[in-house]
C-alpha positions as CSV (number, residue, x, y, z in Angstrom):
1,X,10.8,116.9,-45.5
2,X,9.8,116.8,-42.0
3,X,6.3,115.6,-41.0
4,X,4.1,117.1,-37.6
5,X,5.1,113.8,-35.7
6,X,8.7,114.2,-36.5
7,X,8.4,117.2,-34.9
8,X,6.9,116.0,-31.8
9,X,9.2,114.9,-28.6
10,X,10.4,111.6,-28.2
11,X,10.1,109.4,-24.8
12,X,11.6,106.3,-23.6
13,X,9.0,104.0,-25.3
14,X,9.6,105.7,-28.8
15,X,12.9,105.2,-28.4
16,X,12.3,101.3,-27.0
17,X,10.2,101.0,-30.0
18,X,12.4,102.4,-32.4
19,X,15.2,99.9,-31.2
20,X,12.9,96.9,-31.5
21,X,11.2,97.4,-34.6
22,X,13.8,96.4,-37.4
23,X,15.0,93.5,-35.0
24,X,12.4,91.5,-34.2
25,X,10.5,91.2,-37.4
26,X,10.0,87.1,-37.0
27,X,7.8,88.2,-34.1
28,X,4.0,89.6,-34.2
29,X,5.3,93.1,-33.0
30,X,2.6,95.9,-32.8
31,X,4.5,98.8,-32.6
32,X,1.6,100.9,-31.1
33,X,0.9,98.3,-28.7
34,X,4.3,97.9,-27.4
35,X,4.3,101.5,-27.2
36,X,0.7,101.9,-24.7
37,X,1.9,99.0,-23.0
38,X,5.9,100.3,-21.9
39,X,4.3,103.9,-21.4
40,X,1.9,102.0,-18.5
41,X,4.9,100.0,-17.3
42,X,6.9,103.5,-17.0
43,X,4.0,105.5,-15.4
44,X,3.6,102.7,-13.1
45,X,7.1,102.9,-12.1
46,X,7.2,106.5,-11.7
47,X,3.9,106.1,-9.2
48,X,5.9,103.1,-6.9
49,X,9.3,105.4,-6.8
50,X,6.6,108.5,-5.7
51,X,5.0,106.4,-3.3
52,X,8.6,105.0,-2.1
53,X,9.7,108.7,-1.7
54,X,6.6,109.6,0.2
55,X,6.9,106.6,2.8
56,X,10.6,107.4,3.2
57,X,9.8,110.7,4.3
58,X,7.4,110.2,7.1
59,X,8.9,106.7,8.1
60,X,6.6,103.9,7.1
61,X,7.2,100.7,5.2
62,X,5.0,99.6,1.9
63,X,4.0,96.9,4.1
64,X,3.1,99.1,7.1
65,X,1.6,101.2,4.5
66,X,-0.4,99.0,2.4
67,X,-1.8,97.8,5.7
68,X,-2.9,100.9,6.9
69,X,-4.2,101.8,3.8
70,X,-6.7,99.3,3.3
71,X,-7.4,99.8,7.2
72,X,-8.4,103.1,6.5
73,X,-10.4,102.8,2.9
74,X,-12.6,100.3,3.8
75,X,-16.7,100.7,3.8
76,X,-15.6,100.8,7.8
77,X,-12.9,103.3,7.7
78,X,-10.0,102.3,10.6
79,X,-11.7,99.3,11.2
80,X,-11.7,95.8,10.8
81,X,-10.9,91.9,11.7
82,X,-7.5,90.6,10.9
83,X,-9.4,88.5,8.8
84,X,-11.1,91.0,6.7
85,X,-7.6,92.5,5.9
86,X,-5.6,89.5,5.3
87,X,-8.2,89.1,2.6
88,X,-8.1,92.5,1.4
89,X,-4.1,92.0,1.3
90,X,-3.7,88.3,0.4
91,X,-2.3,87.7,3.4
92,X,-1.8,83.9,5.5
93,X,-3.5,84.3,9.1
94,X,-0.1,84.4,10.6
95,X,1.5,87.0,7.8
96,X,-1.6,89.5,8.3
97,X,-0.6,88.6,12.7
98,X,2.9,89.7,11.7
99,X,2.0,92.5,10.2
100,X,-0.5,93.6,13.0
101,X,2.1,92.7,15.7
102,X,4.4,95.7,14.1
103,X,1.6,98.2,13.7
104,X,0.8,97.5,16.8
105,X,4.1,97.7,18.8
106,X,4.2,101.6,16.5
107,X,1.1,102.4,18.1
108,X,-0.9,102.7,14.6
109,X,-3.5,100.0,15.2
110,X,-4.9,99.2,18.4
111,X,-6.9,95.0,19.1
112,X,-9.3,94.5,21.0
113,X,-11.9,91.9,21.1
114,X,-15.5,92.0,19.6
115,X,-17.9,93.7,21.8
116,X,-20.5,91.1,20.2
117,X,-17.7,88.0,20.9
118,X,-15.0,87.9,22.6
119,X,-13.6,85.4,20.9
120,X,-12.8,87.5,17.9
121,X,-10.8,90.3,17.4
122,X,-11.2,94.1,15.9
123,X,-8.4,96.1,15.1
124,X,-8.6,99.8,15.3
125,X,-6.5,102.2,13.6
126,X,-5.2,105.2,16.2
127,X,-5.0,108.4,16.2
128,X,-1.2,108.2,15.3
129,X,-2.1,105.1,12.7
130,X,-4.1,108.0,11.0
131,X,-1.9,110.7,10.9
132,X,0.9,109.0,9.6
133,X,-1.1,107.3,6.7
134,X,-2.4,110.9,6.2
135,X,0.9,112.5,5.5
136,X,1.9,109.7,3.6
137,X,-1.5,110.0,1.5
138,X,-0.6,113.8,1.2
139,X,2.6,113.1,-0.3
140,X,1.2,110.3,-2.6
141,X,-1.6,113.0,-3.6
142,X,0.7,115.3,-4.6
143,X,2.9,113.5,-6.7
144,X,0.0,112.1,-8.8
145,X,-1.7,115.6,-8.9
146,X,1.7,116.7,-10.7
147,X,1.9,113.8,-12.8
148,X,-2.1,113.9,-14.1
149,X,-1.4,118.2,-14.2
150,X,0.3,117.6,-17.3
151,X,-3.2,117.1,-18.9
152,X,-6.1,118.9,-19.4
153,X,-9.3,118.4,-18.0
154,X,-10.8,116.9,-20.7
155,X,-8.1,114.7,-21.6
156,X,-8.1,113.8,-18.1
157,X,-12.0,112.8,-18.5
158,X,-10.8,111.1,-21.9
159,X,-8.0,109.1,-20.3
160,X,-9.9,108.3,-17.5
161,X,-12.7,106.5,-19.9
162,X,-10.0,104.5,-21.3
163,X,-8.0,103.5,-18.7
164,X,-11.9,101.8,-17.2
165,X,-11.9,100.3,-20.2
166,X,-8.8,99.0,-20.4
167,X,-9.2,97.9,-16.9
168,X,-12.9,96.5,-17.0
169,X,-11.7,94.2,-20.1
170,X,-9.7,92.4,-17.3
171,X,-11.4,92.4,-14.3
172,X,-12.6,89.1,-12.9
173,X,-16.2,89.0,-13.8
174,X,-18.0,88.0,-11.2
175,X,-22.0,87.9,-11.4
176,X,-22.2,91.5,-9.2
């Protein structure tokens, strides 16, 4: 007799979990575990190939991206030192220059040096810098908007909870 679960569709990780079960049984093998944890790995996938498709479309690189991106999302939006972004990026001094040079030579980012010392320099995302990460972001938006549709809004809520869960149990804990 057929049960309400073997009713319900199958994905990839039912069927990854279904393969592994009877195989591995010398290993500590949680099937529900293995299960959360492929279904992240796919969903995660599925966001980088969305992301990929977006950036293809209006012309940017994931480097050129991630750089604008954290240029624009800062408590400073479109600003900040090299520094501050290498950081941000864990970037070398002279990969964060590299990247810079290329935004730059696009027209995306604009240096100049500190009004308060001249010695140090401010990057500045342009006008062009901003539109092009906005179409990207508009592209990226969408695709996650489809992918999160599939849930109501308070399974959404629900998710939400324990995906901050999930994530706070491995965040570096850092006295702030």
């Amino acid at each position: 007799m057929e049960t309400a679960a073997d009713l319900e569709p199958t994905d990839w990780a039912d069927r990854h979990v279904a393969r592994w079960r009877n195989h591995w049984i010398d290993l500590a093998f949680d099937a529900e575990v293995e299960a959360i944890v492929v279904r992240m790995s796919r969903l995660m996938r599925h966001l980088k190939e969305t992301t990929q498709e977006a950036l293809d479309q209006v012309g940017l690189q994931d480097f050129e991206y991630q750089t604008l991106h954290q240029l624009m999302v800062r408590e400073t939006p479109g600003h900040a030192t090299p520094s501050e972004l290498a950081d941000d990026l864990g970037l070398s001094g002279a990969g964060m220059t590299g990247r810079l040079d290329g935004l730059e030579r696009a027209g995306w980012i604009q240096r100049s040096p500190a009004a308060e010392d001249r010695r140090r320099v401010d990057i500045e995302v342009t006008k062009a810098g901003m539109e092009i990460w906005k179409q990207a972001m508009k592209l990226r938006s969408k695709a996650e908007d489809e992918l999160v549709g599939a849930l109501e809004p308070g399974e959404r809520q629900q998710l939400g909870v324990l995906l901050k869960k999930l994530a706070l149990s491995v965040e570096p804990r850092t006295g702030s």
